[in-house]
C-alpha positions as CSV (number, residue, x, y, z in Angstrom):
1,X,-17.2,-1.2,10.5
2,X,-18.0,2.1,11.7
3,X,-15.8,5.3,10.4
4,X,-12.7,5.8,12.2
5,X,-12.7,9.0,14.4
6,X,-8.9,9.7,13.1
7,X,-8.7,10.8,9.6
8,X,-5.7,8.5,9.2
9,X,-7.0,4.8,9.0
10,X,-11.1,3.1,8.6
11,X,-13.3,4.2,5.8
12,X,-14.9,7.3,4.7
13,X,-18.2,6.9,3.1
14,X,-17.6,8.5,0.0
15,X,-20.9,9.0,-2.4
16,X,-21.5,5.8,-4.5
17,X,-19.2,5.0,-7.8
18,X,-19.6,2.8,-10.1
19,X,-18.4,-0.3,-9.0
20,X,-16.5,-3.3,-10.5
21,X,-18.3,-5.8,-11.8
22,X,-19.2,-9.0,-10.4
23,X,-17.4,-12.4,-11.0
24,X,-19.4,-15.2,-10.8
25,X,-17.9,-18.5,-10.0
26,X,-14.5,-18.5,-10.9
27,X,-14.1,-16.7,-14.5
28,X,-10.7,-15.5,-15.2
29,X,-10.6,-11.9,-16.6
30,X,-7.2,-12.2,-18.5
31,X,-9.5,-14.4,-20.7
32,X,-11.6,-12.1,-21.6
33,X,-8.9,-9.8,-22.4
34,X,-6.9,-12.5,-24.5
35,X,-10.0,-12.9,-26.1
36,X,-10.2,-9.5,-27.4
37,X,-6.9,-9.1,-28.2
38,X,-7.1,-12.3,-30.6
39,X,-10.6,-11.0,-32.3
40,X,-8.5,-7.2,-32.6
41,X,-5.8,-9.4,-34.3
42,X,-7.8,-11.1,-36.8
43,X,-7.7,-10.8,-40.7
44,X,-4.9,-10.0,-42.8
45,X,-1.8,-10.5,-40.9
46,X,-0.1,-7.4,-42.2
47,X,-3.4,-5.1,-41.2
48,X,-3.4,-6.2,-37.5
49,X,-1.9,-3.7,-35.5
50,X,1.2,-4.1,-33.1
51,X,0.5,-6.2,-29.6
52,X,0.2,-3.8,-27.0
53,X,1.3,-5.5,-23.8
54,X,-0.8,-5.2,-20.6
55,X,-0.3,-5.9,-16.8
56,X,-3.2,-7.1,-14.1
57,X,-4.0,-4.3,-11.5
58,X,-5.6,-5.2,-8.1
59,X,-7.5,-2.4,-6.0
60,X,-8.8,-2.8,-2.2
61,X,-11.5,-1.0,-0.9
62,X,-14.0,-1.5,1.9
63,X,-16.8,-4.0,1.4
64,X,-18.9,-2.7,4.4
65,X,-19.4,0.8,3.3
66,X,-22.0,2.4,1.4
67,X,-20.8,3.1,-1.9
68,X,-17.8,0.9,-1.3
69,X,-16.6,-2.5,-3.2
70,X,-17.7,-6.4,-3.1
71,X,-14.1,-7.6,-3.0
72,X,-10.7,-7.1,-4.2
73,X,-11.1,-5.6,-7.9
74,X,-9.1,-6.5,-10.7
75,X,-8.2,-4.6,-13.8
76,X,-5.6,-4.3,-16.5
77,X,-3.7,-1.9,-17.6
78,X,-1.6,-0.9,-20.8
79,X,2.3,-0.1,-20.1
80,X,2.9,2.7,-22.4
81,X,-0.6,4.6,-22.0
82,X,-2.0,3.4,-18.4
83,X,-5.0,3.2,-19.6
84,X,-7.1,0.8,-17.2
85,X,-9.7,-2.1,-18.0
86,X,-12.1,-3.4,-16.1
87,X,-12.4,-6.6,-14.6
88,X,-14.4,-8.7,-12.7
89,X,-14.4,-8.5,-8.9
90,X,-12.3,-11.4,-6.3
91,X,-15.4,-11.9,-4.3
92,X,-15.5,-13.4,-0.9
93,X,-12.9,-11.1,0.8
94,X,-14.0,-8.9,3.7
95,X,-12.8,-5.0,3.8
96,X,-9.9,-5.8,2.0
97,X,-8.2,-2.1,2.4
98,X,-4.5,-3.3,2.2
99,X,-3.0,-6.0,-0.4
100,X,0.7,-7.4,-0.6
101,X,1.9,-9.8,-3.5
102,X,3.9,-12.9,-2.5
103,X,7.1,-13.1,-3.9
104,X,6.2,-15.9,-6.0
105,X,3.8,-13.2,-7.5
106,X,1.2,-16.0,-7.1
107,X,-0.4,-15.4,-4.2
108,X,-2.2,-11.9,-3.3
109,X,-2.9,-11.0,0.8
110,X,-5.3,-8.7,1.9
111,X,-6.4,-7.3,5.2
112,X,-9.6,-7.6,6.9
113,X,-9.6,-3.7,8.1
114,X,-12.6,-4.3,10.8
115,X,-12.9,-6.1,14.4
116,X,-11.9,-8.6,14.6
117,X,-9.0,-8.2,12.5
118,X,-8.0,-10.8,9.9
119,X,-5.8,-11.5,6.9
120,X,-6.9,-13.3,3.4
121,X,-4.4,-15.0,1.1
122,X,-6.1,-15.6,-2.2
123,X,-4.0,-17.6,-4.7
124,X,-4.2,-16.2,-8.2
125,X,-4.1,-18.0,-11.5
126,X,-1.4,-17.2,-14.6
127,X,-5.3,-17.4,-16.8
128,X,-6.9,-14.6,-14.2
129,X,-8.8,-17.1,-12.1
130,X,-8.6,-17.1,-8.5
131,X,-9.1,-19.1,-5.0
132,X,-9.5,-17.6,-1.9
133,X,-7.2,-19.7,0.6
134,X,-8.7,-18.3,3.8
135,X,-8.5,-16.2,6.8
136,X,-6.6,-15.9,9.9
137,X,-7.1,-13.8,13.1
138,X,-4.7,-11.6,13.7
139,X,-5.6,-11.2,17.5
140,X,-6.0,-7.4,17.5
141,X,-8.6,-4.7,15.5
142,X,-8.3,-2.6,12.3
143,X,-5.4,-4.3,10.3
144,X,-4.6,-1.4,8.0
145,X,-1.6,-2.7,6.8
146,X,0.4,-5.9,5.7
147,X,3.3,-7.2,4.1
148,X,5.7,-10.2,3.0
149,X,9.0,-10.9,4.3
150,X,11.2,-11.5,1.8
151,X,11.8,-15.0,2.4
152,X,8.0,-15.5,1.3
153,X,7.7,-17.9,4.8
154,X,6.2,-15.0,6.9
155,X,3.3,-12.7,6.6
156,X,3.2,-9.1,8.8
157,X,0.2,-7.4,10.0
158,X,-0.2,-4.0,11.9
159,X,-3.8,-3.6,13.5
160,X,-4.7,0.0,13.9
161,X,-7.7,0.0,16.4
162,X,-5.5,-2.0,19.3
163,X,-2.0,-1.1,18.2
164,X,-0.5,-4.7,17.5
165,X,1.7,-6.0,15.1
166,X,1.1,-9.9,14.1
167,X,3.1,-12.7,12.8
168,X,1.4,-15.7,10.6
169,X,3.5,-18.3,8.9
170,X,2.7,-18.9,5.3
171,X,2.5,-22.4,4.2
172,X,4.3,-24.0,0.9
173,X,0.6,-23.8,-0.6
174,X,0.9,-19.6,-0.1
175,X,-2.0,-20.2,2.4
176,X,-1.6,-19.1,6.1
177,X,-1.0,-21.0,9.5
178,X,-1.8,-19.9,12.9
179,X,-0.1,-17.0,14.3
180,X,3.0,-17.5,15.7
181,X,3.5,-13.7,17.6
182,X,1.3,-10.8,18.7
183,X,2.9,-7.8,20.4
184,X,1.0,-4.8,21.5
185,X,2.8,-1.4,21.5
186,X,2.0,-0.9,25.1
187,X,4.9,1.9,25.5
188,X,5.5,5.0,25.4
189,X,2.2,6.3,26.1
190,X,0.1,7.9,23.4
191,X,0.8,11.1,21.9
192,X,-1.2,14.1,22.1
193,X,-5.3,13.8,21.1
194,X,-4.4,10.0,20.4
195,X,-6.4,7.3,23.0
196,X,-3.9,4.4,22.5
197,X,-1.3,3.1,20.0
198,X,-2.3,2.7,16.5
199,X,0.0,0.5,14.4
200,X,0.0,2.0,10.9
201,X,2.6,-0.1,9.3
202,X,4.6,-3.0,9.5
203,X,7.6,-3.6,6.7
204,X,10.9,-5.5,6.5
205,X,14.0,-3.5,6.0
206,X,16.3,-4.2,3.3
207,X,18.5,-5.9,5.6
208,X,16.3,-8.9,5.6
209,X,16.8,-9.6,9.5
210,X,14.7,-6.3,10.9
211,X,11.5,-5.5,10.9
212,X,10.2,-1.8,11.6
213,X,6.3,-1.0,12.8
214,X,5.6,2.5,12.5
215,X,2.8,3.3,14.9
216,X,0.8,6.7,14.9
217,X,-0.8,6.6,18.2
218,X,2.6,6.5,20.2
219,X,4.8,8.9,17.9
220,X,7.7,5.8,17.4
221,X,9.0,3.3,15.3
222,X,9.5,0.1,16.7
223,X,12.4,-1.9,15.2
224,X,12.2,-6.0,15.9
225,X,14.7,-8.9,15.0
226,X,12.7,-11.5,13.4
227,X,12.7,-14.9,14.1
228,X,12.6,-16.5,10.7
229,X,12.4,-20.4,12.2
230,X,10.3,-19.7,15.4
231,X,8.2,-16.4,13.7
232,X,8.4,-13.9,16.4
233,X,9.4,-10.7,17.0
234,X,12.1,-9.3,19.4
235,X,12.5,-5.8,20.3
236,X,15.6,-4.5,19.9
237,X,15.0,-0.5,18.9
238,X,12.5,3.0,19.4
239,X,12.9,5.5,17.3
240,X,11.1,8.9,18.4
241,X,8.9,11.2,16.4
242,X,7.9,14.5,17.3
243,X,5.0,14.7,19.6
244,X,2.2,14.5,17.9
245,X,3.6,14.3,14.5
246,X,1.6,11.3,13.6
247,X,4.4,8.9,11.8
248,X,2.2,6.9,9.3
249,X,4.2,4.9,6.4
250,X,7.8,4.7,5.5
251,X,9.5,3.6,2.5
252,X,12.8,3.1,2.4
253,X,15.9,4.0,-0.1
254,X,17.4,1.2,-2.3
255,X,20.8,1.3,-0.4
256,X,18.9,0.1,2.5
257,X,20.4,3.0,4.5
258,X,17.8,5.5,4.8
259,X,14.2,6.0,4.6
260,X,11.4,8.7,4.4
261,X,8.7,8.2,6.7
262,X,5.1,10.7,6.2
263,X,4.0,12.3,9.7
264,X,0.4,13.0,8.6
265,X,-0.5,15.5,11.7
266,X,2.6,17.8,11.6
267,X,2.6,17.9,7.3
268,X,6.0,16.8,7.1
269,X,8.4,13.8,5.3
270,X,11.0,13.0,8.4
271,X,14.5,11.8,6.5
272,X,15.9,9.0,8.5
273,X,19.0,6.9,8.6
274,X,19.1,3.2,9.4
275,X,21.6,1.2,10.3
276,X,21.0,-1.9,8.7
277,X,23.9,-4.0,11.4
278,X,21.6,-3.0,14.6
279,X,17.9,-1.8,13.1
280,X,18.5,1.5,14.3
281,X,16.6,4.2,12.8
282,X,17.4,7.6,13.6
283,X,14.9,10.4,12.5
284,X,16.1,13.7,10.9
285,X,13.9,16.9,11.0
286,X,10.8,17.2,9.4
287,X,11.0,18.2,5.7
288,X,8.2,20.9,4.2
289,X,5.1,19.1,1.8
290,X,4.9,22.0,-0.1
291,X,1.5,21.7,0.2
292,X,1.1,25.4,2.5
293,X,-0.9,26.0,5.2
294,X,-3.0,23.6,6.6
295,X,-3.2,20.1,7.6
296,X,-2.3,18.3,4.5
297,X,-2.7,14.5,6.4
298,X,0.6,13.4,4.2
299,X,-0.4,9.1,3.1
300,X,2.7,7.5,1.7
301,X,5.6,7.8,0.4
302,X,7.1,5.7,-2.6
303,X,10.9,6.1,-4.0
304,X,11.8,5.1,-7.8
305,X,13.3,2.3,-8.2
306,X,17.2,4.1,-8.8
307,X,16.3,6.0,-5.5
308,X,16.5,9.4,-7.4
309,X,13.3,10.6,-6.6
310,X,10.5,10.5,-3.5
311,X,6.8,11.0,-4.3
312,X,4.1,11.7,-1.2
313,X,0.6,11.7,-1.6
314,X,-1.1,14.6,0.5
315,X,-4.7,13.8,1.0
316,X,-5.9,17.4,2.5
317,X,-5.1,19.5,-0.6
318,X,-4.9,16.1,-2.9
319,X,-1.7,16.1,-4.5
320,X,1.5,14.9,-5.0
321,X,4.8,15.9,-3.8
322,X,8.2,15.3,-5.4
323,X,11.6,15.6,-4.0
324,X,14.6,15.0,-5.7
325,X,17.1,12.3,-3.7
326,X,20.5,13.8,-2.4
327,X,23.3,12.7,-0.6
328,X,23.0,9.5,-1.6
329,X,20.0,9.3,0.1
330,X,20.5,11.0,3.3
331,X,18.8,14.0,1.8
332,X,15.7,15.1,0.3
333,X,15.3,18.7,-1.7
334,X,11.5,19.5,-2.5
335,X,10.9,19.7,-6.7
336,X,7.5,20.3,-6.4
337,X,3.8,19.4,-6.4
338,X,1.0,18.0,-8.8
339,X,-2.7,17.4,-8.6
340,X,-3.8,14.0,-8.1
341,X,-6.9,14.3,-10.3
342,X,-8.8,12.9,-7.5
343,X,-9.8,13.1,-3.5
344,X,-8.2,11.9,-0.9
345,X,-5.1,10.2,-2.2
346,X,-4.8,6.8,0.2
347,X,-2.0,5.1,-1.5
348,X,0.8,5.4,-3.6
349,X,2.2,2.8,-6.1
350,X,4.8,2.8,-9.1
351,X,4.6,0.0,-11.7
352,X,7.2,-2.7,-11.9
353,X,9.9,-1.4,-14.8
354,X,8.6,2.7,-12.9
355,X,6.9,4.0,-15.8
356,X,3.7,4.3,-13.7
357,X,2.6,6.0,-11.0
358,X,-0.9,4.7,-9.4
359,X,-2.9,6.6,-7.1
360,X,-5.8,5.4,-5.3
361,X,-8.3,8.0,-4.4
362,X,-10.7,7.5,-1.7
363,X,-13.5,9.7,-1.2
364,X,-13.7,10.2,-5.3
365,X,-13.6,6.5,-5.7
366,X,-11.3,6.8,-8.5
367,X,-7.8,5.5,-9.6
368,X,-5.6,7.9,-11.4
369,X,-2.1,7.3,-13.2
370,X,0.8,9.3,-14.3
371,X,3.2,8.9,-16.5
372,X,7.0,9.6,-15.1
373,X,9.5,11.0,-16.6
374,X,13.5,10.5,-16.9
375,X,13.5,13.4,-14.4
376,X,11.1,12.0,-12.2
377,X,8.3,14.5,-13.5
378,X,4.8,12.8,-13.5
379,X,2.4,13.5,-16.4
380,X,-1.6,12.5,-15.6
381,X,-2.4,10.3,-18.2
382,X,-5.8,8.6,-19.2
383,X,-9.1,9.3,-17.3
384,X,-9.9,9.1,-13.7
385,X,-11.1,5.1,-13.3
386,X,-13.6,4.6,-11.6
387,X,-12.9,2.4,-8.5
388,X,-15.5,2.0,-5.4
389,X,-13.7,3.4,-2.5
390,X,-10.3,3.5,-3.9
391,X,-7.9,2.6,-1.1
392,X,-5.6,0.8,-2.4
393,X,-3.8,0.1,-5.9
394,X,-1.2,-2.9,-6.8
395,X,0.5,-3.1,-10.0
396,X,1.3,-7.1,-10.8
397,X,4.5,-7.7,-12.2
């Protein structure tokens, strides 16, 4: 896939990291690890030191890049140091530059971020082995993004290059069906210096009912009603960005009643309320990065799991912004700002019990983690990992 010509979506090309290795038929890597931990355990049973409990890791990449990745990687890491292992590599996965777990947590999907666009789902093992379920179409170019309603029946897809957003079923094997809906943001025309829409994201709102694509290329957020029975979409709200602000990713608040959505061309996190009876979302104004002057092309945003605190990874000076959570929520008061330890800071993503903060670093190839603290402070911890053409990061439960 050639290199995107907005800085925003398609890969970079990065000088070669080490990669992950290989996995060769289907080995599990959590044996391995159980392995170890048994030969670490051996002898005297009051020599053997404590159990330290670790957690798989998954990290997307691009597979048609020089320098980038043969598949989805796999890793582990320890819960109290975040120290990462390396494991052996989910071959047989094109470009996969976006993953989502199924709620069933055994089942990963990945995008197929090229033309034609396409989703994976790869069902994944409780002893680290693997199957690769398969691909669907998603009847558009560039999926970027993806994720699972909550119901665990649908899967979402947002295709940068044509500005779509897609609806597959997903079957009681965790594999996927044929789509069932394809709509094309065809309206309100494209902002400035942008050729067409570009569908960045596609997430279901706490609500369960809505669904809300945030699309770059046309400066909106589209809300739709899904269809849980049928799978499709129906319009029912726009919600306007600044022109040429360049809405990317939103995340929203635990109350389900507002959400912080990054506008990587205007350096700003846009608080927004949402009114979880209609799909309404209703932007605020643009909040500072605290990143200074320049463009600081602001990724993601994630919020802790108590909604205290908002993190944003800025990819132009690479770092990370905090913001401390106010008015329950409506509100967002800039703490301050961190090094990533990396370049180009893609994607955001906390652990499962919060104590983590991942960061997937593009053109460094590297993953980073920090440790946070009860006042939402984050601490580096450990070593860069290498990672080929670190886009992506998902902590397993």
């Amino acid at each position: 896939m050639k290199p995107s010509p907005h800085p925003s979506s398609g890969p970079e090309r990065p000088a070669p990291a080490p990669g992950l290795p290989a996995l060769r038929g289907r080995r599990g890597f959590l044996g391995s690890l159980l392995a170890t931990a048994a030969a670490a355990a051996a002898g005297p049973a009051l020599a053997a030191p404590a159990p330290r409990a670790t957690r798989r890791l998954l990290l997307g990449t691009y597979t048609s890049e020089a320098g980038g990745g043969t598949g989805i990687g796999t890793a582990a890491y320890d819960t109290a140091t975040g120290a990462i292992t390396p494991g052996p590599v989910i071959t047989g996965v094109d470009n996969p530059s976006y993953l989502a777990l199924h709620p069933s947590g055994s089942t990963v999907y990945a995008v197929a971020e090229q033309d034609p666009g396409a989703v994976t789902a790869v069902r994944l093992a409780p002893d680290g082995t693997y199957e690769v379920l398969g691909s669907r179409p998603t009847g558009g170019s560039g999926t970027t993004h993806l994720s699972v309603h909550p119901s665990g029946r649908r899967l979402l897809s947002a295709d940068y290059g044509s500005g779509s957003v897609a609806v597959h079923p997903i079957t009681e094997n965790s594999s996927l069906g044929e789509r069932t809906d394809l709509v094309t943001h065809s309206s309100p025309p494209p902002g400035p210096g942008q050729g067409g829409p570009h569908a960045h994201q596609i997430v279901t709102a706490p609500d369960g009912g809505h669904v809300l694509a945030v699309d770059l290329g046309t400066d909106t957020v589209y809300t739709y009603a899904l269809d849980e029975s049928a799978g499709t979409l129906t319009e029912v709200s726009r919600a306007a960005l600044a022109p040429g602000s360049g809405p990317r990713h939103l995340a929203f608040h635990p109350d389900g009643r507002s959400a912080y959505l990054a506008c990587e061309l205007d350096n700003t996190l846009v608080v927004c309320a949402y009114d979880p009876a209609t799909g309404a979302l209703t932007p605020g104004p643009g909040q500072s990065t605290g990143t200074g002057s320049g463009t600081s092309y602001p990724a993601q945003p994630v919020v802790t799991g108590d909604g205290a605190y908002v993190y944003l990874a800025n990819r132009g000076p690479n770092s990370l912004t905090r913001y401390a959570v106010e008015n329950d929520g409506a509100a967002v008061r800039l703490l301050d700002t961190v090094p990533v330890g990396g370049d180009w800071p893609r994607q955001l993503a906390l652990s499962p019990d919060g104590s983590l903060l991942f960061a997937a670093n593009q053109r460094s190839s590297t993953a980073t983690v920090f440790g946070v603290g009860p006042d939402g402070s984050l601490t580096a911890v450990g070593d860069p990992f290498p990672a080929p053409v670190a886009v992506c990061v998902l902590p397993l439960p």
